[in-house]
VOPA-382113 format. One record per residue (C-alpha): x, y, z. Coordinates in nm, 2 decimals, padded with zeros to 4 digits, always signed. Layout:
BEGIN
{xx:X, yy:Y, zz:Z}
...
// end
This chain:
BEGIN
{xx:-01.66, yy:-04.07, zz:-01.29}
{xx:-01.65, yy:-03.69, zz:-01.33}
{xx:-01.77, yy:-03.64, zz:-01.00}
{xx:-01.54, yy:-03.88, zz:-00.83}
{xx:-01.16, yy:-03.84, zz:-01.04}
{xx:-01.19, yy:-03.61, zz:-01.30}
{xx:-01.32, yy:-03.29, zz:-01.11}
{xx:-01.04, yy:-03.32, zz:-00.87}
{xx:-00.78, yy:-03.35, zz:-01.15}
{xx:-00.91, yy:-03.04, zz:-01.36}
{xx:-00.93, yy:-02.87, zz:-00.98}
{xx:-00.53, yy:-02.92, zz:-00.99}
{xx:-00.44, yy:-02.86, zz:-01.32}
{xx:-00.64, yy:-02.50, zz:-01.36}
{xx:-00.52, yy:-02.38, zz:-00.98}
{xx:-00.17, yy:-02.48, zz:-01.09}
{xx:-00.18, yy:-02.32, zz:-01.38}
{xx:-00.39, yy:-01.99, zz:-01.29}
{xx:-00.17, yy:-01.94, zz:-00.95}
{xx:+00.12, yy:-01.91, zz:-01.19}
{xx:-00.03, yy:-01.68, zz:-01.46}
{xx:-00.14, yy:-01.45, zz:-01.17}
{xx:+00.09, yy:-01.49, zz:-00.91}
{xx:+00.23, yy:-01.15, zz:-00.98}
{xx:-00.07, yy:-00.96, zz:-00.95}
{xx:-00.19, yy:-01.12, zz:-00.64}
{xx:+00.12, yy:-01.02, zz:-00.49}
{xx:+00.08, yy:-00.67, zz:-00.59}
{xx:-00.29, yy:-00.68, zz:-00.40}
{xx:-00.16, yy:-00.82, zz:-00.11}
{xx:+00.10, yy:-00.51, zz:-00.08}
{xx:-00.21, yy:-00.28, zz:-00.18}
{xx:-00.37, yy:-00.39, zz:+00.11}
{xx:-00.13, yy:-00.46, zz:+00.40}
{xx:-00.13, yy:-00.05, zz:+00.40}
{xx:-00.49, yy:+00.01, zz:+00.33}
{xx:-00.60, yy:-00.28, zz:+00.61}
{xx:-00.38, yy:-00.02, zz:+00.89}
{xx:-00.13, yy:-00.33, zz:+00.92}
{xx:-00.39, yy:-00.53, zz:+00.97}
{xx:-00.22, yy:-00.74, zz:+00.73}
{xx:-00.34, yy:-00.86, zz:+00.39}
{xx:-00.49, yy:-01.22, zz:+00.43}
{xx:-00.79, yy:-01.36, zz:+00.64}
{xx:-00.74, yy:-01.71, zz:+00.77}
{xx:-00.97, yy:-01.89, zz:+00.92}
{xx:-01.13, yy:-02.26, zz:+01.02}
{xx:-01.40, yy:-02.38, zz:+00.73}
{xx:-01.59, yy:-02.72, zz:+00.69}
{xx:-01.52, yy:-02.91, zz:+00.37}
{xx:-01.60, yy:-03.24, zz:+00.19}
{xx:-01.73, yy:-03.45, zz:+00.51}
{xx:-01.72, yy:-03.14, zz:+00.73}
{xx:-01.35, yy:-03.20, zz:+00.72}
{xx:-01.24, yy:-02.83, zz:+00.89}
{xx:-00.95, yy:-02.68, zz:+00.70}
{xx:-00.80, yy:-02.35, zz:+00.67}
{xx:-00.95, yy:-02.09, zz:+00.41}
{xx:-00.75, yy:-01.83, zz:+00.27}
{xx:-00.89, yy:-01.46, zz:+00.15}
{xx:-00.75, yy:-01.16, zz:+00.10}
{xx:-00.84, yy:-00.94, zz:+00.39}
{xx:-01.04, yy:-00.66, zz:+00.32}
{xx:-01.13, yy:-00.48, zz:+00.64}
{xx:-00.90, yy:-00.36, zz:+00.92}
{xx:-00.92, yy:-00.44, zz:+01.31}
{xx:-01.03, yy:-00.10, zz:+01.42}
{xx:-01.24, yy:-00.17, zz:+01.71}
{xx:-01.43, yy:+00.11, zz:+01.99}
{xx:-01.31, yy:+00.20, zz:+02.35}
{xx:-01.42, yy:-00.09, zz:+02.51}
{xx:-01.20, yy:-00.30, zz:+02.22}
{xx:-01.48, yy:-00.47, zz:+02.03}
{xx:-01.46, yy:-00.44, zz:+01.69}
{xx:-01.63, yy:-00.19, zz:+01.54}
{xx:-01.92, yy:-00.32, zz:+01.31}
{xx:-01.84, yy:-00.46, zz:+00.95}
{xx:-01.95, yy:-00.18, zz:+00.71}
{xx:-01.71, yy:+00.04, zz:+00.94}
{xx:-01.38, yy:-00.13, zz:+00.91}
{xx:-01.47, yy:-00.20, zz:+00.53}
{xx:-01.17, yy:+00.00, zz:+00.30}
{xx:-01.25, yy:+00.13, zz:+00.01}
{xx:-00.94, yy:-00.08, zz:-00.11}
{xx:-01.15, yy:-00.34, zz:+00.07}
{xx:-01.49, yy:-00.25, zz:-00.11}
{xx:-01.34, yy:-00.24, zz:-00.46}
{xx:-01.17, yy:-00.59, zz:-00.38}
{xx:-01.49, yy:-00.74, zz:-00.25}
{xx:-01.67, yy:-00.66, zz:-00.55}
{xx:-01.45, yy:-00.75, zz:-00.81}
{xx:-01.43, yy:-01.07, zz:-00.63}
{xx:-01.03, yy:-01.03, zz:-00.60}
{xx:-01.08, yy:-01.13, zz:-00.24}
{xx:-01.19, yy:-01.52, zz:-00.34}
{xx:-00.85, yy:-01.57, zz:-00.55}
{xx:-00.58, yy:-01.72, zz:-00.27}
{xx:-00.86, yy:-01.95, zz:-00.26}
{xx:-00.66, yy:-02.11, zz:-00.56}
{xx:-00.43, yy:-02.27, zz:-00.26}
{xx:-00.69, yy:-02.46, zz:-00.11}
{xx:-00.77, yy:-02.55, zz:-00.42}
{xx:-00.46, yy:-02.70, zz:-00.53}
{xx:-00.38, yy:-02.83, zz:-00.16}
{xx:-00.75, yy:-03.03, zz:-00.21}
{xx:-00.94, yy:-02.84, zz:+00.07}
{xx:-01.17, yy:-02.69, zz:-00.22}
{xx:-01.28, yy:-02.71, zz:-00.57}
{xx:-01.32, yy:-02.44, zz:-00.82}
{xx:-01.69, yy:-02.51, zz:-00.79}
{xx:-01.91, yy:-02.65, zz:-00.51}
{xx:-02.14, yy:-02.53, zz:-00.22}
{xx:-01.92, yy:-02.19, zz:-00.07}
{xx:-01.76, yy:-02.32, zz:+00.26}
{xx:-01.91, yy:-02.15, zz:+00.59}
{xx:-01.85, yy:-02.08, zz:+00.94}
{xx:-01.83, yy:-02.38, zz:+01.18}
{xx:-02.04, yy:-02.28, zz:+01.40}
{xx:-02.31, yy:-02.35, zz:+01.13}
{xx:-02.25, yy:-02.75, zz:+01.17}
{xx:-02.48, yy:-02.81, zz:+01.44}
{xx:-02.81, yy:-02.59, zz:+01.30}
{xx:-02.79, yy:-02.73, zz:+00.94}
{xx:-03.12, yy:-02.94, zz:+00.90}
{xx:-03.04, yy:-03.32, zz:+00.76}
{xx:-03.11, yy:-03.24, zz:+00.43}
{xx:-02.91, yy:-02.89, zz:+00.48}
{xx:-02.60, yy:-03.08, zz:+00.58}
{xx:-02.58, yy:-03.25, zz:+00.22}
{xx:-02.40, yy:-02.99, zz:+00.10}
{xx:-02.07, yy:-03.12, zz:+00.28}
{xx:-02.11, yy:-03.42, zz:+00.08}
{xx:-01.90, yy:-03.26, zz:-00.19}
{xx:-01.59, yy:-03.05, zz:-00.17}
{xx:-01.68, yy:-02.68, zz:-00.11}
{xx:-01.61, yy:-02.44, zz:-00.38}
{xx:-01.47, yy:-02.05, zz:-00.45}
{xx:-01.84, yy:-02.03, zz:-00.68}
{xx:-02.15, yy:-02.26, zz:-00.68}
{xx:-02.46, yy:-02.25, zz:-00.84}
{xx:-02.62, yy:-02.07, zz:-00.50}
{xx:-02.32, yy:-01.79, zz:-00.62}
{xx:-02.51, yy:-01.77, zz:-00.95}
{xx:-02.86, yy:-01.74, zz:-00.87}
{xx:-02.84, yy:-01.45, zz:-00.59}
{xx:-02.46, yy:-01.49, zz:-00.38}
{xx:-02.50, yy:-01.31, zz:-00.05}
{xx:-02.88, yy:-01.17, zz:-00.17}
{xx:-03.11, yy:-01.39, zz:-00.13}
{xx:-03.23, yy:-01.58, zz:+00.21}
{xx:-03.01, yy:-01.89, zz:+00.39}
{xx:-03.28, yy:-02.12, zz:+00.28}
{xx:-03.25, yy:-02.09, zz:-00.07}
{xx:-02.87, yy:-02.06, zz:-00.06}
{xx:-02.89, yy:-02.39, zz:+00.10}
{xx:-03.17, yy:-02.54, zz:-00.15}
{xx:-02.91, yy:-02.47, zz:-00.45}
{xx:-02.62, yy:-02.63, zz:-00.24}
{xx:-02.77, yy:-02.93, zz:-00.23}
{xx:-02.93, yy:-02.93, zz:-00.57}
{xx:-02.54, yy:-02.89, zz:-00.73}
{xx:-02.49, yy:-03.21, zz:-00.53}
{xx:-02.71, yy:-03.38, zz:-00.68}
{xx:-02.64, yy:-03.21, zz:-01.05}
{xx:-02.22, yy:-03.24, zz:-01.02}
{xx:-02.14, yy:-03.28, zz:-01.40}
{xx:-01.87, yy:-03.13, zz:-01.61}
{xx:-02.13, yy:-02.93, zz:-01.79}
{xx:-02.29, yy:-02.77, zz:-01.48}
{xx:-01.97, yy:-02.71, zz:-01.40}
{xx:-01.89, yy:-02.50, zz:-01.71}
{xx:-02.18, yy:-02.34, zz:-01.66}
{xx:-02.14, yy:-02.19, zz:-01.35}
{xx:-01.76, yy:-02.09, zz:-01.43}
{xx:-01.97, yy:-01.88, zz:-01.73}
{xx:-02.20, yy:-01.74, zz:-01.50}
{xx:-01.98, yy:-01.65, zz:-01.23}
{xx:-01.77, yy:-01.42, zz:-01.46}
{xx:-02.01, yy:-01.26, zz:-01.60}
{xx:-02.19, yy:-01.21, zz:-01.24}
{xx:-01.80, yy:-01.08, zz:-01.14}
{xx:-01.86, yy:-00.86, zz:-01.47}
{xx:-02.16, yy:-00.69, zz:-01.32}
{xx:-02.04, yy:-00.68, zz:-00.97}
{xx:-02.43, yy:-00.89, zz:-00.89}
{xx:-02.49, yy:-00.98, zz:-00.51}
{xx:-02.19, yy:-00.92, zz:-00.35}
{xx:-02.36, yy:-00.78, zz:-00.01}
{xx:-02.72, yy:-00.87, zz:+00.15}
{xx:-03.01, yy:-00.64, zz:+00.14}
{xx:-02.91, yy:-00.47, zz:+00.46}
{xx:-02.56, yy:-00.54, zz:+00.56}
{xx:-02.22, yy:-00.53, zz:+00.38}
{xx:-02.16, yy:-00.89, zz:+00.46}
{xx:-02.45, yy:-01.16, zz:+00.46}
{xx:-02.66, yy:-01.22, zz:+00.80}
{xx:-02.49, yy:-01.45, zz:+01.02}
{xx:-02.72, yy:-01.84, zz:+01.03}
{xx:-02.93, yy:-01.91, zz:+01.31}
{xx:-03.05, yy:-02.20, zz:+01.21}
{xx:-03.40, yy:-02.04, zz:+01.12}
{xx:-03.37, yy:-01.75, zz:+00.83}
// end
């Protein structure tokens, strides 16, 4: 029942009522960084799988800037990261306009973390579980390792929270996020300031 109603009703009521608390301040870091992105603006859309590899449109503060070399690629991530950028990364400010999706249905406050499309077609059968919930702004891969540990075990955790969606894992991983958020644990991968892109075989 939990899994089915209730989790999308508590979804609604805390996004409500936490984009209303906060609403100021997310304002304030979306002024901060339309001038530290270089107008580059301040939000990051793009096209996400969710529940049923439904593709939506995810919302995140934008924390890098388009700079790109003189043949107009961009230049590599940890170049066009801010500091603004780095701070709001690790403080996990970027995740926050991820409250709309939440309230709009595309997400849920907890569940596997919604990745690129691109990824639909090299997830293994059991992989592709993971869609068979909504996706989330934390999960329970967020809590043991985020963006350091391999795509394997990211995905292993995904689909165990499918199988484990109850209120009380739920309140557990709200618990463990913030104090993960606390310590600023796992924000980049061992060698890169965003995680490894999926090929299907790391």
């Amino acid at each position: 029942m939990y899994k089915h109603f209730f989790k999308r009703v508590l979804d609604f009521c805390i996004s409500l009522t936490a984009l209303l608390l906060i609403g100021w301040f997310l304002a304030i870091v979306a002024v901060w960084l339309h001038f530290a992105n270089k107008g580059a603006g301040a939000f990051f859309f793009q096209d996400r799988p969710g529940k049923d590899a439904k593709i939506f449109k995810l919302i995140k503060f934008k924390t890098m800037t388009d700079e790109r070399d003189a043949e107009g690629n961009l230049l590599p991530d940890e170049k066009r990261l801010t500091n603004v950028g780095r701070f709001v990364r690790s403080t996990s400010i970027d995740e926050l306009p991820q409250l709309i999706n939440v309230l709009k249905g595309d997400m849920s406050l907890i569940g596997p973390r919604p990745l690129l499309v691109q990824y639909l077609p090299l997830y293994s059968k059991e992989q592709a579980r993971r869609h068979e919930v909504r996706p989330g702004i934390s999960g329970w891969a967020q809590c043991h390792g985020r963006n350091a540990i391999s795509w394997a075990k990211k995905f292993e955790y995904d689909v165990w929270y499918v199988d484990h969606c109850t209120l009380w894992t739920d309140i557990r991983i709200i618990f463990m996020t913030i104090w993960r958020v606390l310590m600023r644990k796992d924000i980049n991968s061992a060698s890169a300031a965003t995680m490894e892109a999926f090929n299907g075989n790391n």
